[in-house]
C-alpha positions, 0 to 999 in steps of 0.5 A: 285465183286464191293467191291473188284473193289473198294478195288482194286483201293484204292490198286492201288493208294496206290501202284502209289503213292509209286512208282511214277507210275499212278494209271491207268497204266496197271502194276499198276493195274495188280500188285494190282489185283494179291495181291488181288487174292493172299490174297484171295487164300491163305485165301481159302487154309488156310479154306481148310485146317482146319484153322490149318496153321499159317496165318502170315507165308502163307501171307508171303509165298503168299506175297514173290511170287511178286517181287517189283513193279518197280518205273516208266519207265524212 
């Protein structure tokens, strides 16, 4: 858990320093922590199903479930 805690905040400055947003802001964080969840779902679901799937195709489809994170409020 503390891996992915650490991975979490690299993704969340990456994702403020993108959108002018802080790295601490609540959406922020919010917004990383689902990508993480998404990606590990979809890695689960993949194993599940035999690993016959293609990866690249159900990251997109994982993927295209999150809109844009919005640049900072005005």
């Amino acid at each position: 858990m503390e891996s992915m805690s650490v991975t979490g905040r690299l993704l969340c400055r990456a994702l403020a320093e993108r959108t002018g947003r802080d790295e601490n802001d609540l959406d922020v964080r919010v917004y990383a922590m689902g990508l993480m969840g998404a990606l590990l779902e979809t890695l689960i679901y993949w194993v599940e199903r035999g690993c016959r799937d293609d990866m690249m195709e159900l990251l997109d489809r994982a993927l295209a479930t999150f809109g844009s994170l919005p640049n900072r409020r005005t």
